[in-house]
N, C-alpha and C positions, 0 to 999 in steps of 0.2 A: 477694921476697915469696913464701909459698908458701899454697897451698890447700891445706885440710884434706885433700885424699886425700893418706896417706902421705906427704906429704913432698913431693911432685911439685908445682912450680914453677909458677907460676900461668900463665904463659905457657906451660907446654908441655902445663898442661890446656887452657885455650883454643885451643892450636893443636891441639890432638887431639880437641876438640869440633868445631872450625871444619871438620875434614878429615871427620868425620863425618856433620856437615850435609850437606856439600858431595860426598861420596859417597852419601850416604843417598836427599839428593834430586837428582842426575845435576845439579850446578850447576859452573860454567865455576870456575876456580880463582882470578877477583879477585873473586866477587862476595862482599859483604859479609853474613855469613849474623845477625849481632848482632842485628839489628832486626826476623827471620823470624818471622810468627806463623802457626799453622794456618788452612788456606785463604784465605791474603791473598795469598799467591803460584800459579804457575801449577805448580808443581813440588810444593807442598806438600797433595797432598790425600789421598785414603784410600791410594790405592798409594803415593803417594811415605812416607807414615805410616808404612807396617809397614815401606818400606825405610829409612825413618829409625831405625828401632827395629830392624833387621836392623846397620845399621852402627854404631850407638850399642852393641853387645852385643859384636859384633867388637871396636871400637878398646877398648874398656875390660874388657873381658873380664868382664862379668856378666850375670845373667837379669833383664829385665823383667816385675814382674809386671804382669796387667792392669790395676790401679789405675795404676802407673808409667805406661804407653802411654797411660792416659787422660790422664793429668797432661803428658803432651807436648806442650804449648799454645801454644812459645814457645822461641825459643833459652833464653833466662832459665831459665823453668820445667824443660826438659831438663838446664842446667846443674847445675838445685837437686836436681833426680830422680839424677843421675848421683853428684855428691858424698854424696849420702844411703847410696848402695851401698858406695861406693867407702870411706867413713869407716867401716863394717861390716866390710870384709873386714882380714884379720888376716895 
């Protein structure tokens, strides 16, 4: 099955979301990032935010704009921000 970014295999957008999270907000490598919303976690809060949106720019290689980092509410919501670029670029 793949996701709309280009072609790239859903699983190895998820795990390239997952390693994102999980770098963005300094989390141990089983914890399960799926279920993360902003400030429901101890890791998820204004710094961990801009480093979420630091690692999200790296692993996918594009710009957030400020609307984007507002909309970062959520693995979910990140996922949907991420694909919306990622189906843009050419």
């Amino acid at each position: 099955m793949s996701s709309p970014e280009r072609g790239i295999p859903a699983s190895n957008f998820d795990r390239r979301l997952t390693e994102a999270f999980r770098e963005g907000l300094d989390l141990p490598p089983d914890t399960d990032v799926t279920g993360l919303v902003f400030g429901e976690h101890d890791h998820w809060d204004s710094l961990g935010h801009v480093q979420l949106v630091i690692a999200l720019e790296a692993e996918f290689d594009l710009h957030l704009t400020g609307s984007d980092v507002m909309e970062l509410r959520s693995y979910a919501a990140a996922a949907e921000v991420v694909r919306s670029h990622r189906s843009t670029l050419s």
